[in-house]
N, C-alpha and C positions, 0 to 999 in steps of 0.2 A: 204776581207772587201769591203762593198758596198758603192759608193761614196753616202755619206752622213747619213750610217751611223754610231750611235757612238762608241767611243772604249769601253765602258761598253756593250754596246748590244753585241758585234762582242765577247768579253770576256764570256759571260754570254753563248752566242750559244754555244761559244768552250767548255767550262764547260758542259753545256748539254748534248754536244755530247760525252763527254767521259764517262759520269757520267750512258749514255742509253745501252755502250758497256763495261761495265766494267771486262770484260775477255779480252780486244783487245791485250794484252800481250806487249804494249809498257812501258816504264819506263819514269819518267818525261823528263828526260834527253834529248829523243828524242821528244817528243811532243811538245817541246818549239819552236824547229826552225819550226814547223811547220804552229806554230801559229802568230811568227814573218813574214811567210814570206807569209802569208795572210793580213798579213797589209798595208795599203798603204804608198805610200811616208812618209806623213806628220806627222802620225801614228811613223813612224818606227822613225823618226828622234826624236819625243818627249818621244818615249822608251827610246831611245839613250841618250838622254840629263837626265833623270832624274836617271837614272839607272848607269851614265858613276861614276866609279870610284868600281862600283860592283863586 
């Protein structure tokens, strides 16, 4: 994730890009942490907060 921009765009790319290889053979499972850990600080911690209890 790029400093400034938002988490809908940075969402929307990742969506993109799987959506362009849709043979890539991974399962959601893994794709998730891949996407968390493209986010930044601020990012991560408001995952964190709205998500905690999930």
């Amino acid at each position: 994730m790029e400093i400034g921009e938002a988490f809908d765009e940075f969402w929307d790319m990742y969506l993109r890009l799987i959506l362009l290889c849709p043979m890539h053979g991974f399962i959601e499972k893994t794709l998730m942490p891949y996407f968390y850990e493209g986010l930044n600080h601020l990012e991560r911690r408001f995952l964190d907060t709205i998500c905690e209890g999930s």
